[in-house]
PDB file of N, CA, C and O in Angstrom:
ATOM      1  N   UNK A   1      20.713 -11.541 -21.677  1.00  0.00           N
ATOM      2  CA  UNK A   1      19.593 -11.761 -20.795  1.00  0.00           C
ATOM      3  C   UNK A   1      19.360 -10.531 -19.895  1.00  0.00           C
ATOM      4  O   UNK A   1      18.225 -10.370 -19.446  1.00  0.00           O
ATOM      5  N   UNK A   2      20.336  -9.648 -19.591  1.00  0.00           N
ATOM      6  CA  UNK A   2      20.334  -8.526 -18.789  1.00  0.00           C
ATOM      7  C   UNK A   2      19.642  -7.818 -19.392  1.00  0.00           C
ATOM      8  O   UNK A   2      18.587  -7.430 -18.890  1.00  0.00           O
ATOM      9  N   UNK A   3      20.002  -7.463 -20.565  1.00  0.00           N
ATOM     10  CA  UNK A   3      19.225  -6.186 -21.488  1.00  0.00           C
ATOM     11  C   UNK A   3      17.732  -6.345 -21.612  1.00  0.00           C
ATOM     12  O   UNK A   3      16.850  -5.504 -21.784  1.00  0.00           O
ATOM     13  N   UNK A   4      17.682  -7.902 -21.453  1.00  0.00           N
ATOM     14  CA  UNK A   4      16.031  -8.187 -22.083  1.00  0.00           C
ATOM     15  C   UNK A   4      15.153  -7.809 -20.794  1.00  0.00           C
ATOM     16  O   UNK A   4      14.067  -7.230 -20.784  1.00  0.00           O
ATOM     17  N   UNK A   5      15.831  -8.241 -19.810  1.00  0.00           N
ATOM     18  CA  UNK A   5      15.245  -7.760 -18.210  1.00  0.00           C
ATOM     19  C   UNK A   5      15.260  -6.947 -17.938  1.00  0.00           C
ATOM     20  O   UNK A   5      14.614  -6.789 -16.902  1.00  0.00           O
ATOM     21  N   UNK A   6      15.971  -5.613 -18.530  1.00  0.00           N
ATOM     22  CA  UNK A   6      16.131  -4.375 -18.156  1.00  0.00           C
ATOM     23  C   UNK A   6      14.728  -3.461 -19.320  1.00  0.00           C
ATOM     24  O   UNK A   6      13.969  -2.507 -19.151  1.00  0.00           O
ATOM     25  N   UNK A   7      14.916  -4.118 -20.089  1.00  0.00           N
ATOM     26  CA  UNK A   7      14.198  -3.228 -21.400  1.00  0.00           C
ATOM     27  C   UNK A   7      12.547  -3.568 -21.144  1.00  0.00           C
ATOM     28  O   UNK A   7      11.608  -2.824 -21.430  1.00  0.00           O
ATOM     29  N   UNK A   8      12.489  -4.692 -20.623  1.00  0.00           N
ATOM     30  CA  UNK A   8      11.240  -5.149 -20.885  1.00  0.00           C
ATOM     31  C   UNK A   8      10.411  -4.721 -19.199  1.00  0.00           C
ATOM     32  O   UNK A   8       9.184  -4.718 -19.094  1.00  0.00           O
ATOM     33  N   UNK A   9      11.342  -4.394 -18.025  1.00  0.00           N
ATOM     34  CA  UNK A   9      10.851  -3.547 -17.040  1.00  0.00           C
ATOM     35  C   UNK A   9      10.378  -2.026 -17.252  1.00  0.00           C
ATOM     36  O   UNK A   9       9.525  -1.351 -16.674  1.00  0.00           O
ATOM     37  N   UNK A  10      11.530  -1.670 -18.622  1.00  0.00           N
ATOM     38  CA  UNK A  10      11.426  -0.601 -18.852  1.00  0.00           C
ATOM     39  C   UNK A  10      10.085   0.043 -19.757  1.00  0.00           C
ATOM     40  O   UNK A  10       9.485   1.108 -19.609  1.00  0.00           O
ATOM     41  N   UNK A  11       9.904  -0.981 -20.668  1.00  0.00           N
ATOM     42  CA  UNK A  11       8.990  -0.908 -21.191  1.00  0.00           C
ATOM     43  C   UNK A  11       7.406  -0.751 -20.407  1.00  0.00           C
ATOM     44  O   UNK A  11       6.531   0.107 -20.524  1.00  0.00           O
ATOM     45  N   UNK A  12       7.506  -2.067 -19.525  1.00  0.00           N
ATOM     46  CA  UNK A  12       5.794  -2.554 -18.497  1.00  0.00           C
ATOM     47  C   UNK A  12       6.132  -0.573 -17.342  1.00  0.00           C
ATOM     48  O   UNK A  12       5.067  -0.061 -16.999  1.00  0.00           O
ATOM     49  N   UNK A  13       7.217   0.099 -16.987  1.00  0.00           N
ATOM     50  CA  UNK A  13       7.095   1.081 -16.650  1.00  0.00           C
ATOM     51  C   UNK A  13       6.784   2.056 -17.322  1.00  0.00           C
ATOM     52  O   UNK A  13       6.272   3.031 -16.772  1.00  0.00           O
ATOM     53  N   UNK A  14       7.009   2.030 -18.612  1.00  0.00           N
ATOM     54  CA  UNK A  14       6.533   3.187 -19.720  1.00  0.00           C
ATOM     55  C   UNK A  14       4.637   3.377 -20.078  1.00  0.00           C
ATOM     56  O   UNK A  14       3.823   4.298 -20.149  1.00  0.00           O
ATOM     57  N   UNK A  15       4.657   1.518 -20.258  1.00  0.00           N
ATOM     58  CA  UNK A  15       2.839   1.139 -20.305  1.00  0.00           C
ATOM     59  C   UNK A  15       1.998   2.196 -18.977  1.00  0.00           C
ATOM     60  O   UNK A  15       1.043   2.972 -18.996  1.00  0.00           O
ATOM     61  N   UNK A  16       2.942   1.717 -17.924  1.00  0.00           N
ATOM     62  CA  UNK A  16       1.836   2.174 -16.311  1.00  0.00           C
ATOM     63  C   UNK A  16       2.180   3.490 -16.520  1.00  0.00           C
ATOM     64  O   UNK A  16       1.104   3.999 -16.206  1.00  0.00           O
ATOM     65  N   UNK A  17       2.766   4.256 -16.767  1.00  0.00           N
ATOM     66  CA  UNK A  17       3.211   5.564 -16.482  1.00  0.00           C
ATOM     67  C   UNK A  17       2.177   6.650 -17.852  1.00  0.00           C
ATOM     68  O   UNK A  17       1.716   7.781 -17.693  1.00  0.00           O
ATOM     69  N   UNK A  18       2.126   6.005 -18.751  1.00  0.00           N
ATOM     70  CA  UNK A  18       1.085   6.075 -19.981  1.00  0.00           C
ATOM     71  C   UNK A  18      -0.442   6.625 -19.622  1.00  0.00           C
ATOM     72  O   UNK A  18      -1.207   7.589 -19.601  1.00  0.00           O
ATOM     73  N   UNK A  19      -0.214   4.961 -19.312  1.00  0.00           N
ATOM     74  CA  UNK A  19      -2.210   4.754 -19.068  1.00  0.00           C
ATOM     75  C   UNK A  19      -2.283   5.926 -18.215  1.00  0.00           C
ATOM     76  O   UNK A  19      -2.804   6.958 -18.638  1.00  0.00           O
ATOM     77  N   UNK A  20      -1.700   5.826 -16.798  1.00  0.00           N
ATOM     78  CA  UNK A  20      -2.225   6.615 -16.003  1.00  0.00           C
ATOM     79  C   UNK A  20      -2.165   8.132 -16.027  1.00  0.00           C
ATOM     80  O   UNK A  20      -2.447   8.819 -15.046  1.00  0.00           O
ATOM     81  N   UNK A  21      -1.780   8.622 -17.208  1.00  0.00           N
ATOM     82  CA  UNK A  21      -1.334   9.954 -17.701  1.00  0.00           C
ATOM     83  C   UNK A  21      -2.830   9.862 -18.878  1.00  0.00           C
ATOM     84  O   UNK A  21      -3.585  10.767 -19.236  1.00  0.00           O
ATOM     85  N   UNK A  22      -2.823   8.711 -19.157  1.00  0.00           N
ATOM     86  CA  UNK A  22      -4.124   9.010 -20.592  1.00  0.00           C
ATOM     87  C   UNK A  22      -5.474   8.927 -19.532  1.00  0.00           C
ATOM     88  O   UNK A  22      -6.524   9.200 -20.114  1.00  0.00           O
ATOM     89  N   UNK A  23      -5.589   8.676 -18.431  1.00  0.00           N
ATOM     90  CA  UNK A  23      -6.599   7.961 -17.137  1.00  0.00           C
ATOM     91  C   UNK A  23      -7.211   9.855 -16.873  1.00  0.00           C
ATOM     92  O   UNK A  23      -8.335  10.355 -16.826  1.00  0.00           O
ATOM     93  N   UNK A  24      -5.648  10.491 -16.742  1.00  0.00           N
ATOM     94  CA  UNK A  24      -5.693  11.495 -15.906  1.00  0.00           C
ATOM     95  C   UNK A  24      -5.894  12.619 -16.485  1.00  0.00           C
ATOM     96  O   UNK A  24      -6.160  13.580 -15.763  1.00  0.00           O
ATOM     97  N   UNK A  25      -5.817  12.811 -18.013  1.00  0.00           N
ATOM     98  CA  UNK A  25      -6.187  13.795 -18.711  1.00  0.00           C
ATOM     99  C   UNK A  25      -6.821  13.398 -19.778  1.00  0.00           C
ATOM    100  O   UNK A  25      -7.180  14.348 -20.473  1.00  0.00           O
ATOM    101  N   UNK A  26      -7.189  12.049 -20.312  1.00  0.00           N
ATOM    102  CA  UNK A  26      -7.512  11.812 -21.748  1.00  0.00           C
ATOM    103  C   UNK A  26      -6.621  12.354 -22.877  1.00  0.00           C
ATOM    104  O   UNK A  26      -7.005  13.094 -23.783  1.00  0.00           O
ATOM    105  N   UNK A  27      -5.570  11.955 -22.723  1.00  0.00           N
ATOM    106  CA  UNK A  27      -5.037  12.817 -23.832  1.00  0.00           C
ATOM    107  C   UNK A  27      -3.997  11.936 -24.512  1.00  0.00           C
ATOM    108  O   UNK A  27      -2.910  11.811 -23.948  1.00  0.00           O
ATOM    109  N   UNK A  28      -4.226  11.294 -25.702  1.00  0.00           N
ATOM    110  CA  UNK A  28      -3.535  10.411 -26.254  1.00  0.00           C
ATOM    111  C   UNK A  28      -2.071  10.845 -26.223  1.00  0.00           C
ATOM    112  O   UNK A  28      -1.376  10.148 -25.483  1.00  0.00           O
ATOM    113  N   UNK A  29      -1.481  11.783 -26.822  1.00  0.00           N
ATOM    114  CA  UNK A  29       0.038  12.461 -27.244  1.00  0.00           C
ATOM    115  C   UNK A  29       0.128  12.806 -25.602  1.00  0.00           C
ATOM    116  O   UNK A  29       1.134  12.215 -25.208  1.00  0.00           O
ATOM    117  N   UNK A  30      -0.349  13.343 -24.749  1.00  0.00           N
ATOM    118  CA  UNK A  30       0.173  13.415 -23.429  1.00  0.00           C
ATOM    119  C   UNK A  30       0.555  11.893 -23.053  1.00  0.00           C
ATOM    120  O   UNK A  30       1.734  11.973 -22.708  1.00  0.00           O
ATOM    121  N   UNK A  31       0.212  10.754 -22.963  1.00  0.00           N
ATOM    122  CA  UNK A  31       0.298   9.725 -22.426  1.00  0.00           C
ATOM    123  C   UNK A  31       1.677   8.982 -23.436  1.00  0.00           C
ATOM    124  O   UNK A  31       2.691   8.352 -23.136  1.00  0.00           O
ATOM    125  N   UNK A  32       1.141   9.393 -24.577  1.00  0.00           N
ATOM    126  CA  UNK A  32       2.502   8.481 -25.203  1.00  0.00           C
ATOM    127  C   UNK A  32       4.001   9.463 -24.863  1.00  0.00           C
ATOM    128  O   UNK A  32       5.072   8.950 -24.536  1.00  0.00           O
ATOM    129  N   UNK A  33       3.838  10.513 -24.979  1.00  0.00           N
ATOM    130  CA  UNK A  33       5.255  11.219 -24.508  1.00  0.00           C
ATOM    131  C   UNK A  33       5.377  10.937 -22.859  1.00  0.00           C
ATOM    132  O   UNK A  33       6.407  10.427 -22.417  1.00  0.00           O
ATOM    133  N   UNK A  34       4.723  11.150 -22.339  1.00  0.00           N
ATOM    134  CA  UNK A  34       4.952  10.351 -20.816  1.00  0.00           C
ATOM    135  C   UNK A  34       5.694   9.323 -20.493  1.00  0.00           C
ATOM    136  O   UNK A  34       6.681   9.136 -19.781  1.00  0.00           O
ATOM    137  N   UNK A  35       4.682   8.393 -21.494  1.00  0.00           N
ATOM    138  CA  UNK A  35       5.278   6.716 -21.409  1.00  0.00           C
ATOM    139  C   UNK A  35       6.552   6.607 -21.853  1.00  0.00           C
ATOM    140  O   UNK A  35       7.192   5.654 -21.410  1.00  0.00           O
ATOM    141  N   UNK A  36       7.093   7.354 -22.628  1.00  0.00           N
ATOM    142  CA  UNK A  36       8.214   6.894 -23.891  1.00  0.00           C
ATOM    143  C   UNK A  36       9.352   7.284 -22.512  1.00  0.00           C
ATOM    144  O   UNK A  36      10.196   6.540 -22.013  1.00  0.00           O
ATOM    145  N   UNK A  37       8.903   9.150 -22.035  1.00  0.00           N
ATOM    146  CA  UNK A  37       9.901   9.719 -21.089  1.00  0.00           C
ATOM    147  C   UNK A  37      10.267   8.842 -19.934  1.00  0.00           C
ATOM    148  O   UNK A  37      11.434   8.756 -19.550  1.00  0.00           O
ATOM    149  N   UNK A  38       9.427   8.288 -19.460  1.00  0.00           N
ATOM    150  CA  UNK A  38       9.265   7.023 -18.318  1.00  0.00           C
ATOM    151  C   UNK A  38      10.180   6.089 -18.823  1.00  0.00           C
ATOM    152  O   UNK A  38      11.395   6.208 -18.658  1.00  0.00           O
ATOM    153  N   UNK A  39       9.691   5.229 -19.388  1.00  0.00           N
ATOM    154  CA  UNK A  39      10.984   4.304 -20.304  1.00  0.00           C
ATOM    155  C   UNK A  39      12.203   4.332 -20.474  1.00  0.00           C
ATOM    156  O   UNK A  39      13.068   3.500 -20.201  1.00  0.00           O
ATOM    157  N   UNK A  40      12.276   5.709 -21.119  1.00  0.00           N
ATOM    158  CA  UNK A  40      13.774   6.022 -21.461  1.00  0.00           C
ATOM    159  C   UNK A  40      14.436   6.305 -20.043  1.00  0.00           C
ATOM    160  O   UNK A  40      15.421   5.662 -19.680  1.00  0.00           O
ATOM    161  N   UNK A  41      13.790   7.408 -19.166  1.00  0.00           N
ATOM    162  CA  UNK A  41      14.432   7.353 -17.694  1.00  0.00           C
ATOM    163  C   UNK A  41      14.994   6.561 -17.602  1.00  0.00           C
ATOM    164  O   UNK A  41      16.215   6.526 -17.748  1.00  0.00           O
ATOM    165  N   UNK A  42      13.898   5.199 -17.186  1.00  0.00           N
ATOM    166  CA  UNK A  42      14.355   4.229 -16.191  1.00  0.00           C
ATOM    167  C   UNK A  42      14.930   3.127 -16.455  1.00  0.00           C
ATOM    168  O   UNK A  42      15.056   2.160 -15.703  1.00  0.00           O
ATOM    169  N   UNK A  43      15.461   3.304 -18.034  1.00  0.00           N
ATOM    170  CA  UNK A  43      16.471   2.310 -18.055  1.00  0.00           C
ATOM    171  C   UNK A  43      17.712   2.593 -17.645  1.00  0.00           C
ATOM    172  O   UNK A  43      18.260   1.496 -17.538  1.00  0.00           O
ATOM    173  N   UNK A  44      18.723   3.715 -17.257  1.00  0.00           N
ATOM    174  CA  UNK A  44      20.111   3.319 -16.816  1.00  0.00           C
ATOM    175  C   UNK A  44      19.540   3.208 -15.267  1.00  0.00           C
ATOM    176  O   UNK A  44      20.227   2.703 -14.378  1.00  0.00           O
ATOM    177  N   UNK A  45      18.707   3.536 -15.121  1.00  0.00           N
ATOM    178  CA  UNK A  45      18.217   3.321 -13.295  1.00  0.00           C
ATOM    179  C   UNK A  45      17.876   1.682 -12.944  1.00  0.00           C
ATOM    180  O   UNK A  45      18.041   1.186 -11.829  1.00  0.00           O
ATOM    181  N   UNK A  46      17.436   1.056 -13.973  1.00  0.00           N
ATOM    182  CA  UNK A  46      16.899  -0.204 -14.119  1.00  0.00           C
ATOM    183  C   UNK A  46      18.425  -0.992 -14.078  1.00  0.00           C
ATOM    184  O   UNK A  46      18.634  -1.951 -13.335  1.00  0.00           O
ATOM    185  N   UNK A  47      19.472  -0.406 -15.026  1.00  0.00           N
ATOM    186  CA  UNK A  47      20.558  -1.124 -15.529  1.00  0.00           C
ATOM    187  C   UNK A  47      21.332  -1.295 -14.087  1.00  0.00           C
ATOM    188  O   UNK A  47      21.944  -2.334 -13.842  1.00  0.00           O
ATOM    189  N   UNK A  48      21.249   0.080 -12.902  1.00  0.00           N
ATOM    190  CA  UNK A  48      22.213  -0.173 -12.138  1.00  0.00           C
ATOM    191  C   UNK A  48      21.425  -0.875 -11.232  1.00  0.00           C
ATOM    192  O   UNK A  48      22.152  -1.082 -10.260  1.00  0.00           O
ATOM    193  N   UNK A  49      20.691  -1.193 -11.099  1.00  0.00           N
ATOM    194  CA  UNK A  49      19.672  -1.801  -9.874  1.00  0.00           C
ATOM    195  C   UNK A  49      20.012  -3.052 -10.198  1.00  0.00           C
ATOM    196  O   UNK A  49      20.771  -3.759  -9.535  1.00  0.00           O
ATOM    197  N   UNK A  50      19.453  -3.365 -11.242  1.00  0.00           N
ATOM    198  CA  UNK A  50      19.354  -5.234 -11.901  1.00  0.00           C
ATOM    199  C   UNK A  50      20.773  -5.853 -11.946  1.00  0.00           C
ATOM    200  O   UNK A  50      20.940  -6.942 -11.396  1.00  0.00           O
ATOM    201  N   UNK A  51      21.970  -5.135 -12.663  1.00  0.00           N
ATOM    202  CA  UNK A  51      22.509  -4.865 -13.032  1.00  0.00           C
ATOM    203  C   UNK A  51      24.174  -5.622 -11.865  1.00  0.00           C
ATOM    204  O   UNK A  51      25.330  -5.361 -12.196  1.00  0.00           O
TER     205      UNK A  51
END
């Protein structure tokens, strides 16, 4: 249940961090490498917070 709460914050932070990168330049491949980098961050940050 931890992982699913951690992954799935991680994920809805990857979405916002995306859009607002595709908002801010139009740029599809800018927004998905954003989002993914966002994601991946903030999961051991997510893990020790929730955690």
């Amino acid at each position: 249940m931890h992982a699913a709460v951690v992954f799935l914050a991680a994920v809805i932070i990857g979405l916002v961090m995306g859009g607002l990168m595709f908002l801010h330049d139009q740029s599809v491949p800018a927004a998905v490498v954003t989002g993914l980098v966002a994601a991946g961050g903030s999961v051991p940050v997510l893990h020790k917070l929730i955690g």
